[in-house]
C-alpha positions in Angstrom: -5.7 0.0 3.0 -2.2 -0.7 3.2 -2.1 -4.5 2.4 0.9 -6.5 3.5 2.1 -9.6 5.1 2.4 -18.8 1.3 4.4 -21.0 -0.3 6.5 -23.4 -2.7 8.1 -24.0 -5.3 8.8 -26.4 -8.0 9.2 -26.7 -11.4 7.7 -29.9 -13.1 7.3 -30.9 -16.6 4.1 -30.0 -17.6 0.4 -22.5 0.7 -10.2 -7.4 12.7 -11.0 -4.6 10.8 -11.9 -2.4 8.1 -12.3 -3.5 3.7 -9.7 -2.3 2.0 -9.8 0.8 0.2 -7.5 2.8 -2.7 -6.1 5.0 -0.3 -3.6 2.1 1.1 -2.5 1.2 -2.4 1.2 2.1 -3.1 1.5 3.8 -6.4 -1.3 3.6 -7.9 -2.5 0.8 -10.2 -2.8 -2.8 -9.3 -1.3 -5.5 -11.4 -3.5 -8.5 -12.4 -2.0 -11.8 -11.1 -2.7 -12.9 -14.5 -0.9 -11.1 -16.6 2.6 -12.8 -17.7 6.0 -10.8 -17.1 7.4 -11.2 -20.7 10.4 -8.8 -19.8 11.8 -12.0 -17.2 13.7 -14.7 -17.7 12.2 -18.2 -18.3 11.3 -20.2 -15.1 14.5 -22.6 -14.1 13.3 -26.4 -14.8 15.7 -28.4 -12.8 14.3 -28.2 -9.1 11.7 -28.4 -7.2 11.4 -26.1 -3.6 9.2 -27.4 -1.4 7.2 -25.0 0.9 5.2 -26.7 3.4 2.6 -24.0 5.4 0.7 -24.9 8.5 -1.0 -23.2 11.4 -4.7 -22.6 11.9 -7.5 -20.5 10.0 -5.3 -18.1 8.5 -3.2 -20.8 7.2 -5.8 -22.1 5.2 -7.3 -19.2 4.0 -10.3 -19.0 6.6 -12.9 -15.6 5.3 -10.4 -14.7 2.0 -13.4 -15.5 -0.2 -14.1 -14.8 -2.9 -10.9 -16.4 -4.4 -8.5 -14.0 -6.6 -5.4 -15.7 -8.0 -7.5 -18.2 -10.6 -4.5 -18.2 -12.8 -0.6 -18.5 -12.3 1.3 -16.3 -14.1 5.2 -18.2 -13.7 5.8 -21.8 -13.2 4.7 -22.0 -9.7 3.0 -25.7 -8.7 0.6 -27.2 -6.2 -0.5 -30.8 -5.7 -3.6 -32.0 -8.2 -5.7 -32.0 -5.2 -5.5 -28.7 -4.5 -3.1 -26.5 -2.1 -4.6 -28.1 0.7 -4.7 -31.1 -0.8 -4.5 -33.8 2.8 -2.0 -36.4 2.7 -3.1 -39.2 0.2 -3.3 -39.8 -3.6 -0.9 -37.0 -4.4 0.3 -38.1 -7.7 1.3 -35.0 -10.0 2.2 -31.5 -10.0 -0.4 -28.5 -11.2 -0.1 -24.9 -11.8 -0.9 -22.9 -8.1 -4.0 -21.7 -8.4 -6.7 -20.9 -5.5 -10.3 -22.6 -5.0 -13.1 -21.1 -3.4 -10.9 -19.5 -1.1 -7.8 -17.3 -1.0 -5.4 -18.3 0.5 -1.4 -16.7 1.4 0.1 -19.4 -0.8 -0.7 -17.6 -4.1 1.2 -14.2 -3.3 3.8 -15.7 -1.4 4.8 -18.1 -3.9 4.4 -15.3 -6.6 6.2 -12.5 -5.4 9.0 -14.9 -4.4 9.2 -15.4 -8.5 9.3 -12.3 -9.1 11.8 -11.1 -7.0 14.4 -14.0 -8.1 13.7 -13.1 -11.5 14.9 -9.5 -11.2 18.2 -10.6 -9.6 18.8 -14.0 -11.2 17.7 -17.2 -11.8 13.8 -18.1 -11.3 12.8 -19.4 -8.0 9.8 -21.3 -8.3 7.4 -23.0 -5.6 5.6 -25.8 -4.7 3.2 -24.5 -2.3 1.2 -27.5 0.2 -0.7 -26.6 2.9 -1.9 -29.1 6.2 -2.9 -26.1 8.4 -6.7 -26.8 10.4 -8.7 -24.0 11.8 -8.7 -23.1 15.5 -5.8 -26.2 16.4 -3.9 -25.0 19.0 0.0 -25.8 18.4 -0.5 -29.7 20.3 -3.2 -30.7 17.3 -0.7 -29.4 15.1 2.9 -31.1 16.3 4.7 -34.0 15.7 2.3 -36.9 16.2 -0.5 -35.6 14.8 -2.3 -35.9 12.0 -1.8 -32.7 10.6 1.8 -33.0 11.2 1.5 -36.5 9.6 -0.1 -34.8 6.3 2.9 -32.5 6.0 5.0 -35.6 5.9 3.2 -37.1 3.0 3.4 -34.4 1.3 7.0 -34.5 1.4 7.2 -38.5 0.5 4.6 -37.5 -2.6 6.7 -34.7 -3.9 10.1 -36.8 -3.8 8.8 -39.5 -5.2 7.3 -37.2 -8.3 10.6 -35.7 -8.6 12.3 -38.8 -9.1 10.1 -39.6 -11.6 11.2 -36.7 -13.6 14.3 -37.0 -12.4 14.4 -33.3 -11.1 16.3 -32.2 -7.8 14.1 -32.0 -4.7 14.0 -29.8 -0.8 12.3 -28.5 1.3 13.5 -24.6 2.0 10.7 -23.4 4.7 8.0 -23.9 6.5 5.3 -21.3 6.7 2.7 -20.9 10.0 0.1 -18.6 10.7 -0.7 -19.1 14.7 -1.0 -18.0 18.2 -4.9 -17.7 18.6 -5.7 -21.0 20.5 -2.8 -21.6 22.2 -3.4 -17.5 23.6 -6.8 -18.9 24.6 -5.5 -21.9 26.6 -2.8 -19.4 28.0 0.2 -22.0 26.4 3.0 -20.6 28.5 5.6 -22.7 26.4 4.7 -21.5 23.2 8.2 -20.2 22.5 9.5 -23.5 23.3 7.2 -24.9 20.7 7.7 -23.2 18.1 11.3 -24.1 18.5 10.5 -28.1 18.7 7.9 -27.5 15.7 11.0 -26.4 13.7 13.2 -28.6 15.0 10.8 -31.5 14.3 10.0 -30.6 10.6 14.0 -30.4 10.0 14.6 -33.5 11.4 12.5 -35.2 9.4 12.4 -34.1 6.3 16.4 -34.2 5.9 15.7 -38.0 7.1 13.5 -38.3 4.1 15.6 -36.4 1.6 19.0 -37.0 2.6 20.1 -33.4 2.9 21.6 -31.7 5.9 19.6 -28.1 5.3 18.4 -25.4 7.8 14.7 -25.5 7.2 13.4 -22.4 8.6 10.0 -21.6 10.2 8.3 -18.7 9.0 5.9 -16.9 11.4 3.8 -13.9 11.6 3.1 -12.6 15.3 -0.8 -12.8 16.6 -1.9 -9.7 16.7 -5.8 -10.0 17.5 -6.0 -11.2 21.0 -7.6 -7.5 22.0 -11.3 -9.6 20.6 -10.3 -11.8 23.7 -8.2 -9.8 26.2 -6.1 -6.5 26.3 -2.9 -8.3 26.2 -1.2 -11.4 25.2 2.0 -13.5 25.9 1.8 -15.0 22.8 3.2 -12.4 20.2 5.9 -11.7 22.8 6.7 -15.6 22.8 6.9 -15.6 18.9 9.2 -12.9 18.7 11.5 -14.6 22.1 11.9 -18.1 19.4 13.2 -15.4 16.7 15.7 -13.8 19.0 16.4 -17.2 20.3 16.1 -19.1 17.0 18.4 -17.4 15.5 17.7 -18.1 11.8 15.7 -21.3 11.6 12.5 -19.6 13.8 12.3 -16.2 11.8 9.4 -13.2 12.5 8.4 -12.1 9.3 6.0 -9.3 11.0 3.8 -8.1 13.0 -0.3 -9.1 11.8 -1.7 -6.1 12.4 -1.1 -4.0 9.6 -3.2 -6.7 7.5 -6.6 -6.1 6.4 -8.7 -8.1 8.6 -12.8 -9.1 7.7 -15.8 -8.0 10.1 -14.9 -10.2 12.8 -10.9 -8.6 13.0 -9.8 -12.0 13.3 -10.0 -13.4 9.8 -8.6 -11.5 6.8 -10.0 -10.6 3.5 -9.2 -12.8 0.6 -7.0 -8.6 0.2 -5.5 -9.9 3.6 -4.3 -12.8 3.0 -2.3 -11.7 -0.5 -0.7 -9.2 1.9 -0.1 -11.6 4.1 1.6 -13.6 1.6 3.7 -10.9 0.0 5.2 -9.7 3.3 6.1 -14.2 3.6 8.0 -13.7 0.0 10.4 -10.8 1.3 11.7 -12.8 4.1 11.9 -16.1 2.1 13.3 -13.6 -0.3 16.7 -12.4 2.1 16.7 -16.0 3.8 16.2 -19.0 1.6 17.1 -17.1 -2.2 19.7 -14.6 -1.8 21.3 -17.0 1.8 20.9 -14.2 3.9 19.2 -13.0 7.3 15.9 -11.6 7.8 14.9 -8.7 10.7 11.5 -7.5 11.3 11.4 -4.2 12.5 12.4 -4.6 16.2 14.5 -3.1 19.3 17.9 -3.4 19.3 19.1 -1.8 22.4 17.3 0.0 25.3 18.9 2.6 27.0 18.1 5.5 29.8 19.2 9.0 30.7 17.3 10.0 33.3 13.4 10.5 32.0 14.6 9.9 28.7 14.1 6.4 26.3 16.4 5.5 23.7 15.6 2.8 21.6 18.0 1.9 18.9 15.7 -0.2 16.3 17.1 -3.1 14.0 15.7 -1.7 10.6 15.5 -3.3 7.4 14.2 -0.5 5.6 15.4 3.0 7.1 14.9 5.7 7.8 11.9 5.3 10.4 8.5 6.6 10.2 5.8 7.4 12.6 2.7 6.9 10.4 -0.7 8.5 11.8 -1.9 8.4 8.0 -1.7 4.4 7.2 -2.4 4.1 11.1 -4.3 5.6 13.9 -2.3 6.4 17.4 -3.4 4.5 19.4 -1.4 6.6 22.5 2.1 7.5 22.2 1.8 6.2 18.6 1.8 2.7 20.1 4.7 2.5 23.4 4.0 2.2 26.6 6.3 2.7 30.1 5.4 0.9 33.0 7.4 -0.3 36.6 6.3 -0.8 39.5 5.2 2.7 40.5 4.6 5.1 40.7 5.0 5.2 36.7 5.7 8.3 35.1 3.8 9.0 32.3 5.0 9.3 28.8 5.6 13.0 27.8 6.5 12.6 24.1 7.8 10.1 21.7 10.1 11.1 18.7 12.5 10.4 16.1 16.1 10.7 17.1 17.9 9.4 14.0 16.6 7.2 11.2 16.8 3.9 13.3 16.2 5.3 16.6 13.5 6.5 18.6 13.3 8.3 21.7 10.6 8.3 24.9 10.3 11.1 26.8 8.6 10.8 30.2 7.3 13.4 32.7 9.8 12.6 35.3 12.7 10.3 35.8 11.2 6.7 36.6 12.0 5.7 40.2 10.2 2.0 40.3 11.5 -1.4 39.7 11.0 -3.9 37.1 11.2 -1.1 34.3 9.7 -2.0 31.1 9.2 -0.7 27.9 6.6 -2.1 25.9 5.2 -1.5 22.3 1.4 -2.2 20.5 1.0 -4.5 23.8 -2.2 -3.1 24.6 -5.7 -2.8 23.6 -9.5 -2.2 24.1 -11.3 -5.5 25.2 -12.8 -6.8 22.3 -11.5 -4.0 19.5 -11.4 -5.6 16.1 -7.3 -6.1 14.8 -6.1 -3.4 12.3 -3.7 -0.1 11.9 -7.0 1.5 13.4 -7.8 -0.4 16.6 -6.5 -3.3 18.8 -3.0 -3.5 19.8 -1.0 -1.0 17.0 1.2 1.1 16.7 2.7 4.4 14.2 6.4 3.2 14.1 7.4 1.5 10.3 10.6 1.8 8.2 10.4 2.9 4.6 10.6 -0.5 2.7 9.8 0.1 -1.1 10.0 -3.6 -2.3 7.2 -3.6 -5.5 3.8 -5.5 -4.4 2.3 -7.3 -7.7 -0.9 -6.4 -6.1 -0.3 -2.4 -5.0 0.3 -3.1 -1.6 2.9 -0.6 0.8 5.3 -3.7 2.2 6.6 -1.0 4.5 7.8 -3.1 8.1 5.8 -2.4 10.7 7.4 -2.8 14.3 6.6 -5.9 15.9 5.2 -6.4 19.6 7.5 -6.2 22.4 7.9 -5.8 25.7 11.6 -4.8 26.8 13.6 -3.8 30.2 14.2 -0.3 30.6 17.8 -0.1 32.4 
């Protein structure tokens, strides 16, 4: 299956559906995490970058066993406890390697290695992770516990670096949420994740001295369908991105991951992908300074029965993939006012960023809305072959060390039709 979608960095002396199959393997072979690249440069030894990751059970790795990445092939670095490792007795830096289970930080932290290698110096990670399964985002805020383990964390690693006297920051924080706070029906979830940001750069600057954006990394919830057909919450996530504008950042969509037998956790596959599709956007935003877009509406517009949406792409041209993924119905859009609704006669590409809907009539109703991979079956596993999907991806051929497609997927949304 096509295998997508954490962690940190540091240099010391010395974070649903089917199994995966070939088929969704880009090119061919995979690459052994082991294996060294002798070809790149040598790792950069004069900082430390500091990714902390939180969230719930796919923050930490929750089903992703067996564990895969048993060795580390640059100069990536965890705590000695671990890449969870809590909040106490942190006292040295160890190669990132994973335990029993897999989690994202691996991959993440790997790729982003990689990818700095081929265009310059090495950007290596120190990965920590202080997620807990099934907390909703007020177990996981400022105050808490949790929160309070991230910020030892940051006091252990500062304090190592000055040891060694090595440059230290922070340059992201990586979650993996949504699934609680859509089961107590959080209506402020937007809000939070823009005070969880907030709160994380506030305080580590305090700590470190440094006046940096720290941006929060997110992927959107996409298996709510196991609890109802729909979900604010994925719409929220992608509302703090447009909203955030930089420091809360949508990496993707989750549902072209490959999810375990309950489509709610992922395979130990999963959660590589998951990691690799973190690296690109730590990639464009933290290494190379830049902006990162997930594949998402730009503008809406209407003439008469007919849709067009102008996409922000990072990859084009677009695709509507019913190989990789199954349509779930107008390869994944939906129209809806408030009546009577015209349905949706066809859906096409009308450029290679922009997609048009076609409906049986001109829409008459109010409260217009164009929505995409919104909707699913009650209780439908997540995947690209049930729960809420759709066909719509861009043509992204960034190199997976683990034979993955990183094509973008488009995000949920839910948009007003003019």
């Amino acid at each position: 299956m096509i295998r997508r979608c954490l962690v940190v960095a540091v240099l010391a002396a010395c974070d649903g559906a089917e199994t995966a199959s070939p088929s969704w393997r880009a090119g061919g072979a995979t690459r052994d995490p082991r294996e060294e690249d002798a070809s790149a440069p040598p790792p950069a030894r004069s900082a430390i970058h500091h990714v902390l990751s939180t969230g719930q059970s796919l923050a930490v790795g929750a089903g992703g066993e067996p564990a895969l990445s048993l060795a580390q092939p640059f100069a990536n670095r965890m705590f000695d406890r671990g890449v969870m490792p809590g909040g106490e007795d942190l006292l040295r830096f160890v190669p990132l390697v994973e335990a029993t289970t897999e989690t994202m930080s691996s991959s993440f932290a790997n790729l982003v290695t990689q990818l700095s290698r081929a265009r310059g110096p090495s950007h290596d990670l120190l990965v920590s992770v202080h997620g807990v399964s099934g907390a909703p985002y007020r177990l996981l805020e400022k105050g808490t516990p949790a929160y309070a383990d991230g910020i030892a964390q940051v006091k252990a690693a500062i304090a190592i670096a000055r040891e060694r006297d090595l440059d230290y920051e922070v340059t992201a924080v990586t979650t993996a949420h949504g699934a609680t706070d859509h089961v107590e029906k959080n209506a402020r979830y937007a809000e939070d994740l823009a005070a969880w940001q907030r709160d994380y750069e506030t305080d580590v600057n305090a700590l470190t001295g440094k006046k940096r954006v720290i941006p929060l990394f997110q992927t959107q919830y996409s298996s709510f369908t196991i609890y109802d057909p729909t979900s604010s919450i994925p719409i929220a996530q992608l509302r703090a991105h447009v909203e955030g504008r930089g420091r809360v950042v949508v990496v993707a969509p989750r549902y072209p991951l490959i999810y375990g037998p309950d489509g709610v956790h992922l395979t130990n596959e999963g959660y590589r992908l998951l990691g690799e599709y973190h690296a690109k956007a730590y990639q464009r935003v933290v290494v190379e300074a830049g902006t990162w877009e997930p594949l998402r509406p730009k503008r809406v517009t209407r003439d008469g029965a007919s849709i067009t949406v102008e996409m922000i792409v990072p990859a084009p041209p677009l695709v509507l993939d019913t190989t990789l993924a199954s349509d779930p119905g107008n390869m994944g859009f939906e129209y809806v006012d408030d009546g009577p609704t015209p349905a949706i006669a066809g859906v096409a590409l009308a450029g290679p960023t922009t997609v048009t809907i076609t409906l049986a009539s001109e829409p008459t109703g109010a409260n217009k809305r164009l929505r995409y991979a919104y909707t699913g079956a009650l209780g439908a596993k997540a995947g690209l072959r049930s729960g809420a999907r759709g066909n719509l991806r861009d043509s992204d051929a960034t190199p997976s060390r683990h034979g993955f497609a990183l094509f973008n997927w488009c995000v949920h949304f839910d948009e007003a039709v003019p």
